[in-house]
C-alpha positions as CSV (number, residue, x, y, z in Angstrom):
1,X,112.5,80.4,96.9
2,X,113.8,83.2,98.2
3,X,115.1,84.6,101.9
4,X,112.5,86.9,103.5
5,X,112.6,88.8,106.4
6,X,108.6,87.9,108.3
7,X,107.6,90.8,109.8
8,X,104.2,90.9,112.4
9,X,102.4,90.2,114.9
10,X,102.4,87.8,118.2
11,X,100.0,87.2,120.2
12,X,100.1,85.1,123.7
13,X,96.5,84.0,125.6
14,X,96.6,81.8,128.2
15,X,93.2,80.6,129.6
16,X,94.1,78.5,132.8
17,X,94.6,78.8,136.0
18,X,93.9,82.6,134.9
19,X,93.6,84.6,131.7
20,X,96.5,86.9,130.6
21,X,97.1,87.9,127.6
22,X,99.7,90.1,125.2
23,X,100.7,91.1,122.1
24,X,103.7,92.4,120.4
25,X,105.8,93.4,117.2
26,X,107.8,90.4,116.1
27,X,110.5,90.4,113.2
28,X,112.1,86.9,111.9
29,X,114.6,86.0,109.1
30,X,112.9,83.1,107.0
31,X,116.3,81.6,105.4
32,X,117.0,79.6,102.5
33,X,119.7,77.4,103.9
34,X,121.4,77.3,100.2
35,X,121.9,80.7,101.4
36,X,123.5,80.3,104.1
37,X,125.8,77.9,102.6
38,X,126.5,80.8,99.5
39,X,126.6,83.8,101.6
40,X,127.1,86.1,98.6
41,X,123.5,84.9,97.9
42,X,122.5,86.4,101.3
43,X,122.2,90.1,102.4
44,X,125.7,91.3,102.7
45,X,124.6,92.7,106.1
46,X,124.5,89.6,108.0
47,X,127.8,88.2,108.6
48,X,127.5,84.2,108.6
49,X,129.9,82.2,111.0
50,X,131.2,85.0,112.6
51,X,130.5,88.2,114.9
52,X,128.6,91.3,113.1
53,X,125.9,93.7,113.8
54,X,124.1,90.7,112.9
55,X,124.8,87.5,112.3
56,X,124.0,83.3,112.2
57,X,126.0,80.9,113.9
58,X,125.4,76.7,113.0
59,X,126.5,75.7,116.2
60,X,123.6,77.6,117.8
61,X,120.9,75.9,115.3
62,X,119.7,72.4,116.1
63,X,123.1,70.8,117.2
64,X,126.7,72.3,118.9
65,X,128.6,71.7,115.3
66,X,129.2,74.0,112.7
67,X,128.1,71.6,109.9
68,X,125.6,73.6,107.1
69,X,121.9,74.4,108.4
70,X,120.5,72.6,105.2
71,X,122.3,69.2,105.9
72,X,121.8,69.6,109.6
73,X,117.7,69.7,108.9
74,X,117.8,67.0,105.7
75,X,119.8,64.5,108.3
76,X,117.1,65.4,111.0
77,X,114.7,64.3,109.1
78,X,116.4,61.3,108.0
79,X,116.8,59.7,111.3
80,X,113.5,60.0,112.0
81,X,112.5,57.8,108.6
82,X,110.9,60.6,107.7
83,X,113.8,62.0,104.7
84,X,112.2,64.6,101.9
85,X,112.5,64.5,98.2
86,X,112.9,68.0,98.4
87,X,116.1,69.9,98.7
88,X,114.5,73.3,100.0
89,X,114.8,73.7,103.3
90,X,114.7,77.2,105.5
91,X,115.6,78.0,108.8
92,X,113.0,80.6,110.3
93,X,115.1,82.6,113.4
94,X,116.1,85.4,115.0
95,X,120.2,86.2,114.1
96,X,122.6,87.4,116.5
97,X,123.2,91.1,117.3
98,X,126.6,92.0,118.5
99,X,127.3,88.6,119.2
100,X,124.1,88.4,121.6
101,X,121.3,85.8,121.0
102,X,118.3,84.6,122.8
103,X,115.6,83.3,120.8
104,X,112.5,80.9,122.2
105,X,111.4,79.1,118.7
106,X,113.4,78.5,116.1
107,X,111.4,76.9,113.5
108,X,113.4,74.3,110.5
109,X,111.3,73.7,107.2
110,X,111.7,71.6,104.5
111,X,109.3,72.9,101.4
112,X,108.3,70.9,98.4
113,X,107.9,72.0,94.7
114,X,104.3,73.3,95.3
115,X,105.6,76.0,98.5
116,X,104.2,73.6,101.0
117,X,105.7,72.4,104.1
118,X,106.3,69.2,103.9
119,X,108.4,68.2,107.2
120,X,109.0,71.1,110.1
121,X,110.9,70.6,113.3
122,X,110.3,73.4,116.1
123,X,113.5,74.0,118.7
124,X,112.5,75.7,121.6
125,X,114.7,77.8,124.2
126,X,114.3,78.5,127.6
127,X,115.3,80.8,130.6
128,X,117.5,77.7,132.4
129,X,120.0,77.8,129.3
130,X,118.2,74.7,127.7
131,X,116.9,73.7,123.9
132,X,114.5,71.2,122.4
133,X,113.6,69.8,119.4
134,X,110.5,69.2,118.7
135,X,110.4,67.2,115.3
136,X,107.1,66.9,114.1
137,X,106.0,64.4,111.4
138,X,103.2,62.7,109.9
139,X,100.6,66.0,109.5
140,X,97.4,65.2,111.2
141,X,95.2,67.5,109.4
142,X,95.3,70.7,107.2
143,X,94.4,72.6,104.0
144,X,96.1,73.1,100.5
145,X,98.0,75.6,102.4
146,X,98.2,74.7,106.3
147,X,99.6,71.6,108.3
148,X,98.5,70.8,111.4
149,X,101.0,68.8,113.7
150,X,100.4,67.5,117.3
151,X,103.2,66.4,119.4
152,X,103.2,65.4,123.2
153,X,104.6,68.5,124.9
154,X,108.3,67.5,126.4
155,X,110.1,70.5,127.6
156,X,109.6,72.8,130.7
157,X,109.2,76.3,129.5
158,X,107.8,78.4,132.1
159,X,107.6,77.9,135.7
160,X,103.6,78.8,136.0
161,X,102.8,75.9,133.9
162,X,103.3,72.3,134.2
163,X,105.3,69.9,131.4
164,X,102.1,67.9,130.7
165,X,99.6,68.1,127.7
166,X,100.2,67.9,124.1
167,X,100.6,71.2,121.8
168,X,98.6,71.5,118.5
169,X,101.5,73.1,116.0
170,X,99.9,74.5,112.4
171,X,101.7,76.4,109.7
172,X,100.5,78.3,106.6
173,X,103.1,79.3,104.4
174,X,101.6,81.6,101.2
175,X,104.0,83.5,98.8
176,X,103.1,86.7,100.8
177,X,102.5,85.8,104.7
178,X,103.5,82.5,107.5
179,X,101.3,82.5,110.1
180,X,102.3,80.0,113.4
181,X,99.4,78.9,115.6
182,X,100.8,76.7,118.3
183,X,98.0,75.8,121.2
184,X,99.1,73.6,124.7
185,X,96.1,71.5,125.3
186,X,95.3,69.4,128.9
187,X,92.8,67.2,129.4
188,X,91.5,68.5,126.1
189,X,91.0,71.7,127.6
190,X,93.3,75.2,125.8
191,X,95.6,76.1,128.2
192,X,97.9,78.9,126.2
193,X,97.7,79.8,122.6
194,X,99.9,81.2,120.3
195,X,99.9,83.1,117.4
196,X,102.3,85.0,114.7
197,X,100.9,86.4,111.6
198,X,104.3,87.5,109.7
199,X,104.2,89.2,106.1
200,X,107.3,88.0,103.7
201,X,109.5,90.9,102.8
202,X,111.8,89.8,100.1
203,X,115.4,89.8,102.2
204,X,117.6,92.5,100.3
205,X,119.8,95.3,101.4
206,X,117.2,98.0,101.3
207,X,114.6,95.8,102.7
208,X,116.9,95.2,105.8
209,X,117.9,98.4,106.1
210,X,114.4,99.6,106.6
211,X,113.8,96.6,109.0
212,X,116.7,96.2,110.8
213,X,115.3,98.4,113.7
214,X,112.6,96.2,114.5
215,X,114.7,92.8,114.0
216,X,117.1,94.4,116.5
217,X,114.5,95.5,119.2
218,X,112.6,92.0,118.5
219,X,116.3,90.2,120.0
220,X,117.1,93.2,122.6
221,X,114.0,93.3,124.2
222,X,113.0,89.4,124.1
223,X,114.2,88.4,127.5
224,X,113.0,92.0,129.5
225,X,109.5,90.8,127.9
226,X,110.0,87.9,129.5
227,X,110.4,89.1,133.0
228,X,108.0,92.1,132.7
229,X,105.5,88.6,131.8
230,X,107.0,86.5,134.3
231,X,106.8,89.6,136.9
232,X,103.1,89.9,136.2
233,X,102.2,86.5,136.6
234,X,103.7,85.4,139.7
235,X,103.4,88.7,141.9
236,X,100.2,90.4,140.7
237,X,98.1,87.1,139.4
238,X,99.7,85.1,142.3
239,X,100.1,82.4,139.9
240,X,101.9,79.7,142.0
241,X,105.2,78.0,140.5
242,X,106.2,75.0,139.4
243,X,109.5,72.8,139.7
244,X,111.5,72.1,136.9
245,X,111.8,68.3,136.2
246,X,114.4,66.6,134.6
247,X,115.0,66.5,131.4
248,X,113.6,64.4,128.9
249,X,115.7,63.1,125.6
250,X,116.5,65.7,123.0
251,X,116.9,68.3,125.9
252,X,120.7,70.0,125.8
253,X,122.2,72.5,126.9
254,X,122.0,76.1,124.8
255,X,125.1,77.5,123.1
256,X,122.9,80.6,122.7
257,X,122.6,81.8,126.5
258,X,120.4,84.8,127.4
259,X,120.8,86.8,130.5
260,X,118.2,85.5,132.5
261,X,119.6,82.2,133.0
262,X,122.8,84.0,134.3
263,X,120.9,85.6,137.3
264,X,119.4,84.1,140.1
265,X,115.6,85.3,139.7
266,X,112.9,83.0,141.6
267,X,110.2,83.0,138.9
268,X,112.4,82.2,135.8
């Protein structure tokens, strides 16, 4: 397979303590990780271990080394018993721009011969300069197309929301479109849902040129959105906050550090 640039929609409901909802413009790079490895076989736009308009960095994917994004995911999956017979794995991300990077889900794939995902790992970022892996095996339900993952939630990512329940992960992956649904559930109950319907634009030169507006604003503005969120929440819904607790194993500390976790801002 090829690299893609996903380009689409995501939309946010929350259902407890209050409803809120949003929905915005999102724009990924789905990336072969031979790729990344041969970067004359990527866009000759994005610069690969080193600064650019945009670029991907190893050490800010999964682990604080520089090792290849392919062998990083294959050996994730091997620890956990749970090694592939396939080779083709794809990191699905946000890059760099000018050296600045904040992105909440990074999502790691490993795809068989038939285009499905066979193992998936999900590392998440938050506004205290954290990450977490969530590495998701065993599929608990699902289609010729989808898998459906469930995996005790174990990371503190907003303050108006407790660190208990267990999130409900599916992916679809067709030669045209991904689509992410990821639901946090509590005592069986929906608490938020998530959703990103992103159509697969082939990743060349021309095809980046024409997208590379919208990648751009999707990394600028992720944080402001954040706070315009966060702002909403706490001072208009009244939506009380929560402490952040300490962190569970395969918590570390983000190479990748956003503003937010630079200022001093009670509801992030």
């Amino acid at each position: 397979m090829r690299s893609y640039i996903v380009s689409g929609i995501l939309d946010h409901q929350r259902y407890d303590p209050s409803s809120h909802s949003f929905r915005f413009k999102h724009t990924m790079l789905m990336l072969n990780t031979d790729h990344l490895e041969s970067p004359k076989k990527l866009c000759s736009l994005i610069s690969i271990e080193k600064t650019g308009v945009l670029s991907i960095n190893f050490k800010n994917m999964i682990d604080a080394t520089n090792k290849p994004i392919g062998e990083k995911i294959q050996r994730l999956f091997k620890l956990q018993g749970n090694q592939s017979k396939s080779s083709n794995s794809f990191a699905v991300t946000t890059p760099s721009v000018l050296g600045y990077s904040f992105n909440p889900a990074s999502f790691y794939f490993v795809i068989n011969d038939e285009d499905k995902i066979e193992n998936c790992a999900v590392e998440v970022h938050n506004t205290f300069n954290e990450s977490h892996l969530y590495i998701l095996n065993s599929p608990t339900a699902g289609s010729s197309k989808s898998s459906k993952y469930t995996h005790e939630k174990q990371f503190h990512v907003s303050p108006f929301i407790g660190r208990e329940g267990n999130y409900e992960f599916e992916f679809e992956l067709t030669a045209t479109y991904l689509k992410i649904n990821i639901t946090l559930f509590h005592n069986n109950q929906p608490i938020i849902s998530t959703r990103y319907l992103g159509e697969l634009i082939p990743l060349t030169r021309k095809n980046l040129f024409l997208n590379i507006r919208q990648l751009i604003f999707t990394v600028l503005l992720t944080e402001s959105r954040i706070l315009k969120q966060a702002y909403k929440l706490h001072f208009r819904k009244k939506l009380p906050l929560f402490n952040k607790p300490i962190p569970l194993a395969m918590t570390k500390i983000a190479l990748s550090r956003g503003f937010i976790s630079k200022l001093k801002i009670p509801f992030v």
